[in-house]
TIVOLUM-52789 format. One record per residue (C-alpha): x, y, z; residue in one letter. Coordinates in pm, whole numbers, plus 50000, padded with zeros to 5 digits. Example, Ala and Ser with C-alpha at 12.3 -4.5 7.8 and 13.67 -1.06 7.14 Angstrom:
512304955050780A;513674989450714S;
//
This chain:
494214845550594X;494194883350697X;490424878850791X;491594854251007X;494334871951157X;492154903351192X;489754876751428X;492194862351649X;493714903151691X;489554909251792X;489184879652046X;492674889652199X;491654921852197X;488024913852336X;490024896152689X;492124930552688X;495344907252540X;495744928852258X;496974969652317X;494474992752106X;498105010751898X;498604970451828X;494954965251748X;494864994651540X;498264982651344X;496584948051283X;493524966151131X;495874988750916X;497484956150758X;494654937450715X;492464965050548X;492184959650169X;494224988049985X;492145009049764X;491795010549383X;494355030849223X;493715053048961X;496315061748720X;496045100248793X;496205084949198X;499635067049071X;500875094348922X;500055116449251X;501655093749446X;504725092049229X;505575127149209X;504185140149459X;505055121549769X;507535099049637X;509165123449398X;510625098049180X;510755091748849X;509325062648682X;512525042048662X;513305050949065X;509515047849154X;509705013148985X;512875003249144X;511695013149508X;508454987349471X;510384960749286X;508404960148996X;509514973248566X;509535003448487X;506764991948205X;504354983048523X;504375018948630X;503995029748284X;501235007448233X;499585017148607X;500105057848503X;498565050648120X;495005049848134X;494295032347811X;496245007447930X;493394999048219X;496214983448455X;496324990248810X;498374980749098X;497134953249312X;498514925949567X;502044936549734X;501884963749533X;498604980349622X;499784973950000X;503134994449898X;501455022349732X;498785025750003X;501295030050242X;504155053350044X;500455074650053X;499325073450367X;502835073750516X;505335088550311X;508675069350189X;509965068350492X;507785043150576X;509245018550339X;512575028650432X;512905021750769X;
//
């Protein structure tokens, strides 16, 4: 569905429909998020969040047990879906961005 959407925002863009800060929005969304490490998590987390894991948890909606399990690396979890999409954005971002 995003490749789709990431078409149509090309073809609009292609007949000058589409503004490039739009165009370059669309792309941001529809980019896949990266793999995150658990050392990556952890970054993130206290870092530029600067939350603990119960907080951190809270603020993406997911158990504090998910975190633990993303930050663990014997535990070979790692964020994906919604939550790769939140994390790539607290980093690239800040909070703030999540906030708003």
């Amino acid at each position: 569905m995003l490749q789709e959407l990431l078409e149509t925002a090309e073809d609009l863009n292609g007949y000058g429909l589409m503004s490039k800060p739009n165009m370059a929005k669309i792309r941001g969304l529809c980019e896949e998020p990266p793999e995150y490490t658990p050392e990556r998590v952890v970054s993130i987390r206290t870092g530029i969040a600067k939350m603990s894991q119960a907080v951190f948890a809270s603020f993406l909606n997911v158990s504090v047990s998910t975190v633990q399990k993303w930050e663990s690396p014997a535990a070979n979890k790692h964020p994906s879906g919604a939550a790769a999409k939140l994390l790539q954005l607290v980093e690239t971002k800040g909070v703030e961005a999540l906030i708003a």
